[in-house]
C-alpha positions as CSV (number, residue, x, y, z in Angstrom):
1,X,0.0,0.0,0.0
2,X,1.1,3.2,-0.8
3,X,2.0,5.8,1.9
4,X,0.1,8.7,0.1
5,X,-2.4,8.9,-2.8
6,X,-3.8,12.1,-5.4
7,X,-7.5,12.4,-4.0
8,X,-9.8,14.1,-6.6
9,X,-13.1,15.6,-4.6
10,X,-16.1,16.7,-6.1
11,X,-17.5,20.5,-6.8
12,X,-20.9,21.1,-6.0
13,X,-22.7,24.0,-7.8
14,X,-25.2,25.6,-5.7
15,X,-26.6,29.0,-6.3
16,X,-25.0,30.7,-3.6
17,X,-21.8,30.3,-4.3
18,X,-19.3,32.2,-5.6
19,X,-17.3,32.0,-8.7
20,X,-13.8,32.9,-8.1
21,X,-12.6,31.7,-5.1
22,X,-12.3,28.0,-5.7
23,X,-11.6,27.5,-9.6
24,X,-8.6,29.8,-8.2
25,X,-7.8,27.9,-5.7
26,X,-7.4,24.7,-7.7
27,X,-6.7,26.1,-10.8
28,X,-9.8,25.6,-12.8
29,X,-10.8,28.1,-15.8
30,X,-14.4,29.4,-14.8
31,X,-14.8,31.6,-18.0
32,X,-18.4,30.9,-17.9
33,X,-18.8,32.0,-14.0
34,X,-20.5,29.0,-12.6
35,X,-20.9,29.2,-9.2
36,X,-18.4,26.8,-7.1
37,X,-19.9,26.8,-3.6
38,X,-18.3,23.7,-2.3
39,X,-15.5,21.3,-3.0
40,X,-16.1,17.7,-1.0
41,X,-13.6,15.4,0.2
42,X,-14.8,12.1,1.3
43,X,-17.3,9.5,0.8
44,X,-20.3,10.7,1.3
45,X,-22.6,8.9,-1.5
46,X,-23.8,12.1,-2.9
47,X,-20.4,13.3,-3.4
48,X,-17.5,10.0,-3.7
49,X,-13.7,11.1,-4.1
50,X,-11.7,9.5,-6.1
51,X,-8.4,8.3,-5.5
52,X,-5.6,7.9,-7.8
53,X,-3.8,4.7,-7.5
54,X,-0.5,2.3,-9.1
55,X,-3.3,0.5,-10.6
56,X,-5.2,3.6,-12.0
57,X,-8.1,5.7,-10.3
58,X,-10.6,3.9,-7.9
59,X,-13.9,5.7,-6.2
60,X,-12.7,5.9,-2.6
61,X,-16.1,4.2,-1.4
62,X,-15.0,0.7,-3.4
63,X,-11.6,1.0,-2.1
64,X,-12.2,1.5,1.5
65,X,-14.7,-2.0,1.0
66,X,-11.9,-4.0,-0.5
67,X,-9.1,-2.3,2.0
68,X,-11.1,-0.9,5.0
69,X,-9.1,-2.0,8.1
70,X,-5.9,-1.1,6.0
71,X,-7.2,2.2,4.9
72,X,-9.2,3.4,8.1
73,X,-7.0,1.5,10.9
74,X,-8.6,-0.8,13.7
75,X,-9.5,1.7,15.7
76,X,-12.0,3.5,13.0
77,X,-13.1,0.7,12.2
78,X,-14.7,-0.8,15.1
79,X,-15.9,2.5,16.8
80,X,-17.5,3.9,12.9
81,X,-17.3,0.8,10.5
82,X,-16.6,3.8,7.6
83,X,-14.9,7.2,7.0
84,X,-16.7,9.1,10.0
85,X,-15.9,12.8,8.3
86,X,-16.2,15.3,5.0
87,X,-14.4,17.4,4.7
88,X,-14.8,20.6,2.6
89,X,-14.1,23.9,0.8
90,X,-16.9,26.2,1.0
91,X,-16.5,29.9,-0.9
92,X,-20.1,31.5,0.2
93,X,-21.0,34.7,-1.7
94,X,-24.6,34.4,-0.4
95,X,-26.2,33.9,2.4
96,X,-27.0,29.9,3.5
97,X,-30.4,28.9,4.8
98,X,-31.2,28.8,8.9
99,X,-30.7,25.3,10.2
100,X,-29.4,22.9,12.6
101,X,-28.4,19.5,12.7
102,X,-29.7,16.4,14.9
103,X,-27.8,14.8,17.4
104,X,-27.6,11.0,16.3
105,X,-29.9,9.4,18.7
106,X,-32.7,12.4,16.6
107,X,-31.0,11.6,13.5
108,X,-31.7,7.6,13.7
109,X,-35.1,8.0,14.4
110,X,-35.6,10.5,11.8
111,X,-34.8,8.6,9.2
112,X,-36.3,5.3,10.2
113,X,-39.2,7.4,11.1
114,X,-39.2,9.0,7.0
115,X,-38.2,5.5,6.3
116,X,-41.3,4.2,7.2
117,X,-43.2,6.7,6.0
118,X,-42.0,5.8,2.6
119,X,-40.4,9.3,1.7
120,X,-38.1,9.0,-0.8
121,X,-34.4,9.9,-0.3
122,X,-34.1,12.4,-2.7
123,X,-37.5,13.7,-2.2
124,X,-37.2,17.9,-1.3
125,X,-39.6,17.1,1.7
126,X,-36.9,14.6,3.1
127,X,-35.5,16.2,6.3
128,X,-32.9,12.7,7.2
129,X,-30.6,11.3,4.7
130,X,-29.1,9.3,6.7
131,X,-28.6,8.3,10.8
132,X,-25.5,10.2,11.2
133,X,-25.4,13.1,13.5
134,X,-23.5,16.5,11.9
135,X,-20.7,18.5,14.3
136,X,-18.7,20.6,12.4
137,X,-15.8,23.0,12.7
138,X,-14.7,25.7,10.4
139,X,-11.6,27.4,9.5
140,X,-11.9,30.7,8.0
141,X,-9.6,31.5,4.7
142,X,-10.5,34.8,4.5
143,X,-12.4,37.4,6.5
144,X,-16.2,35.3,7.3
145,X,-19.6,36.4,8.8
146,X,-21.6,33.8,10.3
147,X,-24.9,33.3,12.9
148,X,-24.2,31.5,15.2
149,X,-26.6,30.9,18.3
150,X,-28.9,32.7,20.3
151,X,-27.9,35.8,21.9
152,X,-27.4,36.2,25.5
153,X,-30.7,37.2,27.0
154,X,-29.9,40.6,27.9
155,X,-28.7,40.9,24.3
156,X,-32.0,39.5,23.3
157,X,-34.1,41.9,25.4
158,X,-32.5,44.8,24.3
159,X,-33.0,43.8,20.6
160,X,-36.8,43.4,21.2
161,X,-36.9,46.1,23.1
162,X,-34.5,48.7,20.4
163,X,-36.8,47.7,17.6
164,X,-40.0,49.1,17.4
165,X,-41.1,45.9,14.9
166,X,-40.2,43.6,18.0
167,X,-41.7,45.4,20.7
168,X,-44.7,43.1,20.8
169,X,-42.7,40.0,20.8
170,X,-41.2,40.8,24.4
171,X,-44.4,39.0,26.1
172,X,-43.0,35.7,24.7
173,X,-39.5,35.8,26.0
174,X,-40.6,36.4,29.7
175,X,-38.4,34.6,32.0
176,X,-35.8,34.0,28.8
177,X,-38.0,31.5,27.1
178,X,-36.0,31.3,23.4
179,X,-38.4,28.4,22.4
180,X,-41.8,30.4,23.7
181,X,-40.5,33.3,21.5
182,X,-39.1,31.5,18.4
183,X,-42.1,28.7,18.0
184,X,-44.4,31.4,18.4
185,X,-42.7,33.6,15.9
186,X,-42.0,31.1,13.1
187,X,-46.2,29.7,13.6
188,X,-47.3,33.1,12.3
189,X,-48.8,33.0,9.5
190,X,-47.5,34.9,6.0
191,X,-50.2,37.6,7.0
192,X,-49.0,38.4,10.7
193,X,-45.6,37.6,9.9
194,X,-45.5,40.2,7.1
195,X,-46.9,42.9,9.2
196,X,-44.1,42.8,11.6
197,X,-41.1,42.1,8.8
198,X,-42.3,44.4,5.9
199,X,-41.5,47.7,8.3
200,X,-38.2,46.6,9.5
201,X,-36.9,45.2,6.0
202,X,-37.9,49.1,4.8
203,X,-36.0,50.0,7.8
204,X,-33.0,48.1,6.8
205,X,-33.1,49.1,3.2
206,X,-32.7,52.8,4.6
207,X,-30.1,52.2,7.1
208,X,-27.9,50.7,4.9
209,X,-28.6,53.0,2.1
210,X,-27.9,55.9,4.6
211,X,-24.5,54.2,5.6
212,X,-25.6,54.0,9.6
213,X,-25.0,50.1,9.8
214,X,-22.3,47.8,9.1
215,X,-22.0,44.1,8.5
216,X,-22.1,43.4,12.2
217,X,-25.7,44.7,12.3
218,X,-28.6,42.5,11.2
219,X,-30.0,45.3,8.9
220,X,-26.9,44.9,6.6
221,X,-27.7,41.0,6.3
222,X,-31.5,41.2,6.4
223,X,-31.0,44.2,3.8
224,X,-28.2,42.0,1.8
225,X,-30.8,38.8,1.6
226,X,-33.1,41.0,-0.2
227,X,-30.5,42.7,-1.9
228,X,-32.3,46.3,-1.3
229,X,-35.6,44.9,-2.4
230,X,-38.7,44.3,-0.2
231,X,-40.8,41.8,-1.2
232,X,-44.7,43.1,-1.2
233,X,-45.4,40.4,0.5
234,X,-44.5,36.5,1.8
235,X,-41.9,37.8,3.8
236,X,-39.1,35.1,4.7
237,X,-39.5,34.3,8.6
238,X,-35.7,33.8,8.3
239,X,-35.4,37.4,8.6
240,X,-36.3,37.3,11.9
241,X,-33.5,34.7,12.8
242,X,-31.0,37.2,11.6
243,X,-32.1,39.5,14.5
244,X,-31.7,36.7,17.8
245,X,-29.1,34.9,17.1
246,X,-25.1,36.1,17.4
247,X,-23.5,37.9,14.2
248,X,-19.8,36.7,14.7
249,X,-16.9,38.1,12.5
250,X,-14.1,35.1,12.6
251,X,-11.0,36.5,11.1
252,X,-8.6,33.9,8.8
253,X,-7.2,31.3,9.8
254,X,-9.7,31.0,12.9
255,X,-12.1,28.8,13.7
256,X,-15.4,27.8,15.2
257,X,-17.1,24.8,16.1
258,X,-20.9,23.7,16.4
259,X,-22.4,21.1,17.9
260,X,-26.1,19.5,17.3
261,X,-29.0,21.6,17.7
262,X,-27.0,24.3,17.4
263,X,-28.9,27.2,15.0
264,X,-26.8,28.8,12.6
265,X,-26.0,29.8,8.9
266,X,-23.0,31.2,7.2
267,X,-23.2,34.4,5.5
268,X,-20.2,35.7,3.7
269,X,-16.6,34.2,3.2
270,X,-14.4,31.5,2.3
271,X,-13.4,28.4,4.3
272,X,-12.7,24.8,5.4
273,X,-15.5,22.6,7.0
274,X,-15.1,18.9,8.6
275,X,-18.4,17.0,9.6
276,X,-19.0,14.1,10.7
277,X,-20.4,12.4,7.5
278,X,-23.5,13.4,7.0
279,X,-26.0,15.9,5.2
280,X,-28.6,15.9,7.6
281,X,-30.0,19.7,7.8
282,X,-33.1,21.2,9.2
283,X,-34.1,24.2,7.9
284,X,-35.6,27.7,9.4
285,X,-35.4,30.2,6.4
286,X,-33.6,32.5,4.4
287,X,-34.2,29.2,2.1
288,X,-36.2,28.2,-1.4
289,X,-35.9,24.5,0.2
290,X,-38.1,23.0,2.3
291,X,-39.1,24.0,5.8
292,X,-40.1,21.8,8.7
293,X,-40.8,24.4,11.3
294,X,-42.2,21.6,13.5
295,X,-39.1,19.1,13.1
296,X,-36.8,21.8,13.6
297,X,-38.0,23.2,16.8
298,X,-37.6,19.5,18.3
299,X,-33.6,19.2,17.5
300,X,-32.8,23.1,18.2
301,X,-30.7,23.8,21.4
302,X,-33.2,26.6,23.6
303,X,-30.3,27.9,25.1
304,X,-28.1,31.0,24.8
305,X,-24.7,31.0,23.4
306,X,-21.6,32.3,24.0
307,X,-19.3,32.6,20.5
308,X,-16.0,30.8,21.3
309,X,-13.7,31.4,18.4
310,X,-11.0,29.1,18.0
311,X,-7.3,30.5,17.6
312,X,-5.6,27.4,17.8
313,X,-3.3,26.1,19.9
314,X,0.2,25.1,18.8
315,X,1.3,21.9,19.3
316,X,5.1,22.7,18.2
317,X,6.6,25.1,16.1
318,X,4.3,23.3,12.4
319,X,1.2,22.5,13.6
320,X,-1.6,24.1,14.8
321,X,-4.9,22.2,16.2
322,X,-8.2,23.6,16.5
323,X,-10.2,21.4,19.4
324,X,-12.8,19.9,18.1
325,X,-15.1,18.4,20.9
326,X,-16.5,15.0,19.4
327,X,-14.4,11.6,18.4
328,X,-15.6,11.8,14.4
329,X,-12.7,14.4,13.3
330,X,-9.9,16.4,14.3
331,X,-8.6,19.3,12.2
332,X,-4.9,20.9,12.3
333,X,-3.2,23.6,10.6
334,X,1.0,23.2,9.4
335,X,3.2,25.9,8.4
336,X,6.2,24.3,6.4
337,X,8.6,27.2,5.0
338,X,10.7,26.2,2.2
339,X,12.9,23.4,2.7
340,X,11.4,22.6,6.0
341,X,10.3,18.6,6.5
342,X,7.6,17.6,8.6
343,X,6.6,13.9,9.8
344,X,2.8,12.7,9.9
345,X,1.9,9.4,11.6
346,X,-1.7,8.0,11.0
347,X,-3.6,6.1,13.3
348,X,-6.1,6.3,10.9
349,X,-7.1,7.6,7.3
350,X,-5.9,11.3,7.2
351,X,-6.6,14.1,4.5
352,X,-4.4,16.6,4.0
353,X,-5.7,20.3,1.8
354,X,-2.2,22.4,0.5
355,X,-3.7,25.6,0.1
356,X,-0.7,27.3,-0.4
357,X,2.9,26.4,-2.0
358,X,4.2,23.1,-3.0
359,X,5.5,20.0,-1.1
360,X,6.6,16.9,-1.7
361,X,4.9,13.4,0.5
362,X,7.0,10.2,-0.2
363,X,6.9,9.9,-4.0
364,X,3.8,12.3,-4.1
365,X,4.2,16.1,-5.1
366,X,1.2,18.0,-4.1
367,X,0.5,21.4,-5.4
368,X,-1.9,24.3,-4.1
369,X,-5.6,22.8,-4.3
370,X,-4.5,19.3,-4.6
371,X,-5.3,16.8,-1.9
372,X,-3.3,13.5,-0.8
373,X,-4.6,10.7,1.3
374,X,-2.8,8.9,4.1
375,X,-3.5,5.3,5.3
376,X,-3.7,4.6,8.8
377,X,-0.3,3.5,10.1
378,X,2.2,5.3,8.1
379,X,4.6,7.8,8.7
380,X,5.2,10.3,5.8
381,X,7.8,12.9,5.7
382,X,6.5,15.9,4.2
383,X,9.3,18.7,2.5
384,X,8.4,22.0,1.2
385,X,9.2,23.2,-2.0
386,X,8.1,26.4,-1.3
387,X,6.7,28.2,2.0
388,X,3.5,26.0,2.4
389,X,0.3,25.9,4.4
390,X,-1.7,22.8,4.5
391,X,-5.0,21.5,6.4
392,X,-5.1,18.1,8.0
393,X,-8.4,16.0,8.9
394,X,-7.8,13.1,10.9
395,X,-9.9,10.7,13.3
396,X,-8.3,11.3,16.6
């Protein structure tokens, strides 16, 4: 078995993504400006990598059934039977929907539960695609904009109280009851929900027009959404999520992590994601796709948060890890200047993302945007060519 292999991932072309960042990254001509949102590593069925091999290039799902416990290590294998992460590169020009993910004890009895009911897998009502829970941490890779949470409920009381929109809404979060206030805003109907959102999207227009908000007001998003435009009517409640929940700036090469039930949705930048492997999402707005209000209130967290944004803590003078709270994944950064080596050892199957410069990995060169994959078991010696900065997922 080789130490390292060439792992091709797969682009996926939703709307919201931007058109620059990624065919730049990898070197792809984008003449035609499709959007490249998101750039999958892994093998995750919608999605499989492929691997390039002695033999000649092998979808990484058949190759980790012929060579599982060689590929994944014992350990993997026996506490997740598979790859238990994606990893990914996400460039997000627009804004992504409200959601959260299910813990895995929700998640397996969603989808028996959809099972049963005979929903179809790929059907757009289908809230479970699979029984996997969905964790994930981010590194920024340039300057990013994200909800994350609910505010802190004095936060939260002064944002019903500041807008005049909201001022009604303060009977529902007596005593700091998030759910009270959020089920009863997101039951409205269109009708009752418009009345409240029409006003303050006007009011958002103006403000950012006028220049009296910046992007760590909800106005600018709520007015970016809309892109100055107020709908006359049909409103998306997802506004109002833009209002409770924490507006965090992460700066690059910082992180954050979120956990199930967690309700979130990135807004503007470029980055790195590692799940667990799964693409379990339920959704609360600022979405074309489908909406189960009701399924969604039962995984969200009611509970205020507190942004904790990762810096990274070195663990020598190359590597940088970003904690990452759950056994799926682990996520590192490593600095190699030129002519700098490096030694990996795998316990399990490892990815590693060069994003910048050029190093060498036993017989493999990697370039910037080109991704190896590492057995369990081995140790690889990596060498810069050039000053280099690379990503590494890993089981821990």
């Amino acid at each position: 078995m080789q130490k390292a292999y060439k792992l091709q991932g797969k682009h996926r072309h939703y709307d919201w993504g931007g058109t620059q960042f990624i065919p730049a990254l990898m070197g792809l001509d984008n003449t035609g400006n499709e959007p490249y949102a998101e750039y999958w590593m892994g093998a995750h069925p919608a999605a499989v990598s492929e691997i390039t091999t002695e033999q000649g290039v092998v979808l990484l799902d058949k190759m980790l059934a012929d060579e599982g416990k060689m590929l994944l290590g014992e350990k993997t294998l026996a506490n997740f039977g598979a790859l238990p992460y994606l990893y990914k590169v996400l460039d997000v020009a627009n804004m992504l929907s409200i959601q959260a993910h299910p813990n895995k004890q929700n998640a397996i009895l969603g989808y028996e539960k959809e099972e049963a009911a005979g929903i179809d897998l790929n059907a757009p009502v289908r809230n479970y695609k699979d029984k996997n829970h969905k964790p994930e941490v981010m590194v920024a890779l340039s300057e990013f904009w994200l909800l994350h949470g609910f505010l802190a409920p004095e936060l939260l009381e002064a944002r019903l109280k500041e807008i005049l929109q909201f001022n009604s809404l303060q009977a529902h979060f007596k005593g700091g009851d998030y759910e009270a206030l959020y089920r009863f805003f997101m039951q409205l109907s269109a009708e009752d929900a418009d009345y409240i959102l029409k006003p303050l999207m006007l009011d958002a227009v103006r403000s950012v027009k006028s220049g009296s908000v910046d992007k760590s007001h909800p106005h600018w998003w709520a007015n970016k959404y809309y892109e100055g435009h107020v709908p006359e009517k049909n409103i998306d409640k997802g506004i109002f999520s833009i209002y409770i929940l924490n507006i965090v700036q992460v700066a690059k090469y910082e992180g954050v992590f979120q956990g199930a039930g967690l309700l979130h949705a990135y807004l503007e930048g470029q980055n790195i994601e590692l799940m667990a492997n799964s693409d379990n999402v339920l959704r609360g707005g600022l979405t074309t796709k489908h909406v189960d209000v009701h399924e969604l209130i039962q995984q969200v967290k009611f509970i205020p948060t507190y942004p904790n944004v990762l810096k990274g803590e070195a663990l020598n003078e190359f590597e940088t890890r970003y904690p990452c709270p759950v056994p799926d994944f682990g996520l590192t950064k490593i600095n190699l200047a030129k002519g700098k080596s490096y030694t990996i050892n795998t316990s399990g199957l490892e990815m590693v993302l060069l994003t910048q410069g050029e190093i060498q990995l036993d017989k493999l060169l990697l370039k910037a945007g080109e991704v190896a994959m590492l057995p369990a078991g081995q140790s690889v010696v990596l060498t810069a060519n050039s000053d280099s900065l690379l990503f590494r997922s890993f089981v821990p």
